[in-house]
C-alpha positions in Angstrom: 3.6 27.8 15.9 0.7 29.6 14.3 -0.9 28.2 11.3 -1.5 30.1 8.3 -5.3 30.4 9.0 -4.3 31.6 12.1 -1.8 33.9 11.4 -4.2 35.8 9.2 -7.0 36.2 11.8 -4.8 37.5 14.0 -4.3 40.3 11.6 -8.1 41.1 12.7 -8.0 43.9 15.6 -10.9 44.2 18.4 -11.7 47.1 20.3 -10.2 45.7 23.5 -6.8 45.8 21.5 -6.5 49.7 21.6 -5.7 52.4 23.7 -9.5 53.6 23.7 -10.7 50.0 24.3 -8.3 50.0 27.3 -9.2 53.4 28.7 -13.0 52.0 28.6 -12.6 48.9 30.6 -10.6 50.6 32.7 -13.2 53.5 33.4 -15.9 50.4 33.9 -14.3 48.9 36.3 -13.3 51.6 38.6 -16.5 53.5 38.3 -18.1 51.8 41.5 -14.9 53.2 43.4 -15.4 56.9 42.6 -19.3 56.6 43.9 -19.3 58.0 47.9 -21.7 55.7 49.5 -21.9 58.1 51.8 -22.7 61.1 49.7 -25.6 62.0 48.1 -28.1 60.2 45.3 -27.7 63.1 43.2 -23.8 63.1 43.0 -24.0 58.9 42.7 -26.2 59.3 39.7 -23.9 61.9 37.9 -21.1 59.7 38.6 -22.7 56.5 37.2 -24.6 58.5 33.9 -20.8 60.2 33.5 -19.0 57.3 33.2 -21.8 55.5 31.2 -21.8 58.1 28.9 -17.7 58.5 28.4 -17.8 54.6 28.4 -19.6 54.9 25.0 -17.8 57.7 23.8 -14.3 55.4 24.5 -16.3 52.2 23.0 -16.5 53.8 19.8 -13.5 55.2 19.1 -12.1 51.8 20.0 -14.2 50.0 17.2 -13.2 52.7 15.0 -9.8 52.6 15.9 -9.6 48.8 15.4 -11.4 49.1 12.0 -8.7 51.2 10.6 -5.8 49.5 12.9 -7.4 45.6 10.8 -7.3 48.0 7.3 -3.7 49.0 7.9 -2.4 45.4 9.3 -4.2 43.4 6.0 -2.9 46.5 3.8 0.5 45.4 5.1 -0.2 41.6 5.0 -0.7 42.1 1.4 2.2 44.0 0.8 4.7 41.4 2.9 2.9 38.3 1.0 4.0 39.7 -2.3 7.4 39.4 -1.4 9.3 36.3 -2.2 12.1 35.5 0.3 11.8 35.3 3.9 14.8 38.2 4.3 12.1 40.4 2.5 9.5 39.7 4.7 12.3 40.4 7.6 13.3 43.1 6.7 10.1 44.8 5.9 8.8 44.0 9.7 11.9 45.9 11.1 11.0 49.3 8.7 7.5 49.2 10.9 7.7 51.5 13.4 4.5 49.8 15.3 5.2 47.1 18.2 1.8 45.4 18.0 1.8 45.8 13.6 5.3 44.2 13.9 4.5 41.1 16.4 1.4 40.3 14.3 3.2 40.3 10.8 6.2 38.4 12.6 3.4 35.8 13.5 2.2 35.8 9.6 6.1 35.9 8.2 6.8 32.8 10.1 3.3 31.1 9.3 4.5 32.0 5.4 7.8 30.5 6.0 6.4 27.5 7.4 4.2 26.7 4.4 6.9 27.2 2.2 9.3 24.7 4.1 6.3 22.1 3.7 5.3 22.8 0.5 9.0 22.3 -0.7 9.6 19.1 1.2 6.5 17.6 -0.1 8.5 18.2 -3.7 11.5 17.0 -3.0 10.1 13.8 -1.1 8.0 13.4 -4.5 11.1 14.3 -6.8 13.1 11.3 -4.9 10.4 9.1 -5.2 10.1 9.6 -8.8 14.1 9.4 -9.0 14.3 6.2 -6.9 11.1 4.4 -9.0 13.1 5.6 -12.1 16.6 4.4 -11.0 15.4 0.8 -10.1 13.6 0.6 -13.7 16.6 1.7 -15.1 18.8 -0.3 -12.9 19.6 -4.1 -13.1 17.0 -5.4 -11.8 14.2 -3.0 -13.4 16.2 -4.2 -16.6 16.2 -8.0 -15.8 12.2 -7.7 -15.2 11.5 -6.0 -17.6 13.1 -8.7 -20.2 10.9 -11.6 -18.3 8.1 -9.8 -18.5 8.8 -9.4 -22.8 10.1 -12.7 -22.5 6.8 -13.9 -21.4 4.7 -12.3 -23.8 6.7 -13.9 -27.1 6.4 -17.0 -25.1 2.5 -16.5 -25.3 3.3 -15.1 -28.5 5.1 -17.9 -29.8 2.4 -20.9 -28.6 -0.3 -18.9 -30.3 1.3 -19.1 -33.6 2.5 -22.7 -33.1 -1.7 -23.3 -31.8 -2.8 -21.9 -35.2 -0.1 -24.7 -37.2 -1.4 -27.2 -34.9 -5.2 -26.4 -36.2 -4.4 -26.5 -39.5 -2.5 -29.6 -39.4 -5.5 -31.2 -37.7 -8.0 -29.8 -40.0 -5.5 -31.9 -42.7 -5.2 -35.0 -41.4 -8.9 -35.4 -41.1 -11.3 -36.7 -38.9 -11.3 -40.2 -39.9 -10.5 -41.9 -36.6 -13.9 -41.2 -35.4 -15.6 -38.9 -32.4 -13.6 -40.9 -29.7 -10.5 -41.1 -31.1 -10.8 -37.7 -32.5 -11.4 -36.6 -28.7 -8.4 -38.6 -27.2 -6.2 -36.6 -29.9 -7.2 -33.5 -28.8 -6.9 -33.8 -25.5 -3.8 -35.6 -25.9 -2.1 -32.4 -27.5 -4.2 -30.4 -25.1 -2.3 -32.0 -22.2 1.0 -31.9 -23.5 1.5 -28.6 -24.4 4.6 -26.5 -22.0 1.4 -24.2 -20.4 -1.0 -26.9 -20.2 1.3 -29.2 -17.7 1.4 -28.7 -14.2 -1.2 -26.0 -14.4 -3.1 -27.8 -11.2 0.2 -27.3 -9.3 0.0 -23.6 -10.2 -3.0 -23.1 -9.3 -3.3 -24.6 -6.3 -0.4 -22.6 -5.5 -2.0 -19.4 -6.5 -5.3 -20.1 -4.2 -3.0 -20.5 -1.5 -0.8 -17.4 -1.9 -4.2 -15.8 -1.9 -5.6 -17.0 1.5 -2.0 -15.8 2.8 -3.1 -12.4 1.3 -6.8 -12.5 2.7 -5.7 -14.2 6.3 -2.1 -13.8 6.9 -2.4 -15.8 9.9 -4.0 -18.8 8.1 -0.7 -19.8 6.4 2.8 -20.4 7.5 5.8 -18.4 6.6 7.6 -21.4 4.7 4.0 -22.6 3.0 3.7 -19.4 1.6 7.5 -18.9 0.2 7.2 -22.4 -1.1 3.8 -22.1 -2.9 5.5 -18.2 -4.1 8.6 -19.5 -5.6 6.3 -22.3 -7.3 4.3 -19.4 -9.2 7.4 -16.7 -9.2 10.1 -19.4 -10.7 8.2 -22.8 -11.7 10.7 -24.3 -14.0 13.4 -23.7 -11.6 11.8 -24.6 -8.0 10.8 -27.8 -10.0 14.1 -28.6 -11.2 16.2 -27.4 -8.8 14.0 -27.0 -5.8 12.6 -23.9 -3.5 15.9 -22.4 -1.7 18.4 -23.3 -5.4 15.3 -21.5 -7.6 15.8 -18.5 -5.4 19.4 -18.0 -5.3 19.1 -18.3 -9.0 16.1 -16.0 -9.7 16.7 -13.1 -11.7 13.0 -11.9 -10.9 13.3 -11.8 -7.3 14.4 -8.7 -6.1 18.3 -9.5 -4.0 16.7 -8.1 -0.1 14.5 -10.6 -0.3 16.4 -14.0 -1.0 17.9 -14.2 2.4 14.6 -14.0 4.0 13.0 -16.4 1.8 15.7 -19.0 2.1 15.2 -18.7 6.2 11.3 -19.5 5.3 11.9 -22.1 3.5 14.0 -24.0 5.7 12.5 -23.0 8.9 14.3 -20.7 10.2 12.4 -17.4 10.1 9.4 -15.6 9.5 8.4 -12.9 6.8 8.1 -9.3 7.9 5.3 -7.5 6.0 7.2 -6.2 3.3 8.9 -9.3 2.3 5.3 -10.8 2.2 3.4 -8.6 0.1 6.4 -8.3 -2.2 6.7 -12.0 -3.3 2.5 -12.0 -2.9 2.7 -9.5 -5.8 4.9 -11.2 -8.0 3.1 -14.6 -7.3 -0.2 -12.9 -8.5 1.5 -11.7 -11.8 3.2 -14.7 -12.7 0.1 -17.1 -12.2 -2.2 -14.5 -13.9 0.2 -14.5 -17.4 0.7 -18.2 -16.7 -3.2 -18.1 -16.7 -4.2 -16.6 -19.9 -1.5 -18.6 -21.4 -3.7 -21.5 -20.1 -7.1 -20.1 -20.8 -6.2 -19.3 -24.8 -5.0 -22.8 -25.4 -7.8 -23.8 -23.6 -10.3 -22.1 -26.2 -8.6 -22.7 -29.1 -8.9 -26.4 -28.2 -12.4 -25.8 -27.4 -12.6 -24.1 -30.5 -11.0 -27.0 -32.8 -13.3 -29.4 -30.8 -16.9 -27.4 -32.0 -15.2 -27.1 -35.3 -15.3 -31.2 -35.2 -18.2 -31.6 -33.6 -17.2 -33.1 -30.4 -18.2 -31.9 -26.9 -15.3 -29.1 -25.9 -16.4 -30.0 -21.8 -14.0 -33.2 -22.5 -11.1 -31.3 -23.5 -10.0 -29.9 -20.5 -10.4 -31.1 -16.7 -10.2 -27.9 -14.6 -12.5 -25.4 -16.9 -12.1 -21.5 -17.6 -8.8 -20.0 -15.7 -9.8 -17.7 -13.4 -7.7 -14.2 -12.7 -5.8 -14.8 -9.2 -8.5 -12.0 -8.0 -11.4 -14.5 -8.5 -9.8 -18.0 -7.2 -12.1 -20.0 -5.4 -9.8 -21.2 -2.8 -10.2 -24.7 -2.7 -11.5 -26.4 1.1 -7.8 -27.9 1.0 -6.1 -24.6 1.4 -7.9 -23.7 4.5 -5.4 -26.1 6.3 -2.6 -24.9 8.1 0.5 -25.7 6.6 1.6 -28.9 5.4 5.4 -30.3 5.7 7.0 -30.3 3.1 7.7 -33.5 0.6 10.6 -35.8 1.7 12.1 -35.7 -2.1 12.6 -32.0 -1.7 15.7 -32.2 0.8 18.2 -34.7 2.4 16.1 -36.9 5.0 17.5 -35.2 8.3 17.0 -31.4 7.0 13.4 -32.7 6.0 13.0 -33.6 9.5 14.0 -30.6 10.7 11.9 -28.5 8.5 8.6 -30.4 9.3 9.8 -29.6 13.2 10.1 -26.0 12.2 7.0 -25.9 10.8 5.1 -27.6 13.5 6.6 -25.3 16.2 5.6 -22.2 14.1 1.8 -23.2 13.4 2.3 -23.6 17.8 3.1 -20.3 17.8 0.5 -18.9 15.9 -2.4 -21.1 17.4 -4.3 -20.7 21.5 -6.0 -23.5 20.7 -5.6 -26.5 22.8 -6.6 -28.4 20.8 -5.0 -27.4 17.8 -2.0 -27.5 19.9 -2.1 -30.7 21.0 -2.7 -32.2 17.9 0.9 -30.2 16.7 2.5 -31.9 19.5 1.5 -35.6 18.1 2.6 -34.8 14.6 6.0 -33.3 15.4 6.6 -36.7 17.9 5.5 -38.8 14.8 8.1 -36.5 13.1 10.7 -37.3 15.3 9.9 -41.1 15.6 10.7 -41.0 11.9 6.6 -41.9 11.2 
């Protein structure tokens, strides 16, 4: 099928195309047939200045005939393209009365047609698009994330406002306990607040949810749904553990719970999808768990300048970096680690430590690498 472009320079006519162009080529090429070799020079020359000359005479009426014959086809290309329906355009080929006017246009019609089909299905793929996005925000589980994500914010909300009670209350009581104990206080309260704990466990997690991103081959399928559901659902993976937090999540999306659940216990991989999905959601739940961390963090540092202590001691980790600009720490370059004996029954452990093992095998050509697998899952087995 003829593209557009194409279509329309075929609506250009050479002088090969008509009837004069046809005669000439003709006349050229039996010219050296009508020449008697026989006969004499005079007669050979008339031939050959005869047909030289009518050759001309045809050449030219050919380019002039396919000057007006382009004219007349673009005249008619116009007229077609200003119709709307492909009918029109049908019908208005069939009123031509000219075979080579009507194949040309036919060419164009369809070329027309074409575009229109594309151009339409482009629409209707973005329409559904647009649909689908807006029925999923509007659904459920658009609803569902859209209340965490508000949730979230009152929560940072609500310990900024409880931050600024806590400073004034300090700035009340005084500073009469001294630099030191003025210092432990601080960093006491520091430590205790809800986005303060466990923030090295988040973290950690984070930096390795972003090697899986960076190197998807450096970390293991359950590793990185573990270290996910950590960041995605931290109150309820540490309660409940990984596989109960995800059967209970209201943030993560229903196709993926089945697949996680098989990560997590060993039993199966995650397809690309699945992977960058709960990557995403990993980064924006440690990045708002992150500025909740880094404003309590300066308004501690803050209360410590006001008191003249050094705000360095406040806080052991530092500034909280966006999950774009972790440093991944040296330990996260490891392959996977089994997971904690407290996290399941004994036996299941066991079995998920196997899994594990047999999955970095998989992934690895080392020999080394795989020997050093083998040893660890018969230290597994020998209950070690």
């Amino acid at each position: 099928m003829a593209t557009l472009e194409e279509a329309l320079l075929g609506l250009n006519y050479t002088g090969a195309d008509t009837g004069y162009g046809i005669a000439a080529q003709t006349l050229g090429q039996m010219t050296p047939q009508l020449i008697n070799p026989y006969g004499s020079t005079g007669q050979a020359v008339g031939i050959s200045l005869g047909s030289i000359l009518l050759q001309s005479l045809l050449g030219y009426q050919a380019r002039s005939q396919a000057a007006q014959d382009t004219l007349q086809a673009n005249t008619l290309a116009n007229q077609m393209m200003s119709m709307t329906t492909p009918q029109a355009r049908t019908d208005f080929i069939g009123g031509l009365e000219d075979p080579m006017q009507q194949s040309r246009l036919s060419t164009l019609a369809t070329a027309l047609t074409a575009q229109e089909q594309a151009r339409k299905l482009k629409t209707s793929t973005l329409l559904d698009e647009l649909r689908t996005k807006g029925e999923f925000e509007m659904g459920p589980l658009g609803t569902q994330l859209y209340q965490r994500d508000l949730d979230k914010q009152a929560a940072i909300q609500e310990a900024v406002t409880q931050r600024v009670l806590d400073a004034e209350r300090l700035r009340q009581a005084g500073k009469g306990d001294g630099t030191d104990s003025e210092t432990q206080k601080l960093r006491r309260e520091f430590n205790t607040r809800p986005e303060i704990k466990g923030y090295s466990k988040i973290r950690d997690a984070a930096a390795v949810v972003q090697l899986a991103e960076k190197d998807p081959s450096a970390v293991a399928s359950m590793e990185l749904a573990k270290r996910a559901v950590h960041l995605i659902e931290p109150g309820l993976a540490a309660l409940q553990g990984e596989v109960n937090a995800v059967e209970n999540s209201a943030s993560i999306p229903g196709a993926f719970k089945a697949k996680l659940k098989k990560a997590l216990i060993g039993e199966g991989g995650l397809d690309e999808s699945v992977r960058k999905g709960i990557i995403d959601m990993a980064k924006r739940s440690y990045n708002v768990a992150a500025q909740s961390y880094e404003e309590t963090r300066k308004f501690y540092e803050d209360e410590a300048l006001a008191a003249g202590l050094q705000p360095s001691r406040i806080s052991s980790f530092g500034p909280a970096k966006p999950f774009e600009y972790l440093n991944i720490p040296a330990a996260a370059t490891v392959q996977t680690p089994t997971m904690p004996a407290v996290a399941q029954p004994q036996a299941q452990n066991k079995q998920s430590q196997l899994n594990d093992i047999l999955n970095q095998i998989k992934q690895t050509t080392d020999p080394a690498r795989i020997a050093e697998l083998k040893r660890q899952a018969t230290a597994v087995m020998q209950g070690q």
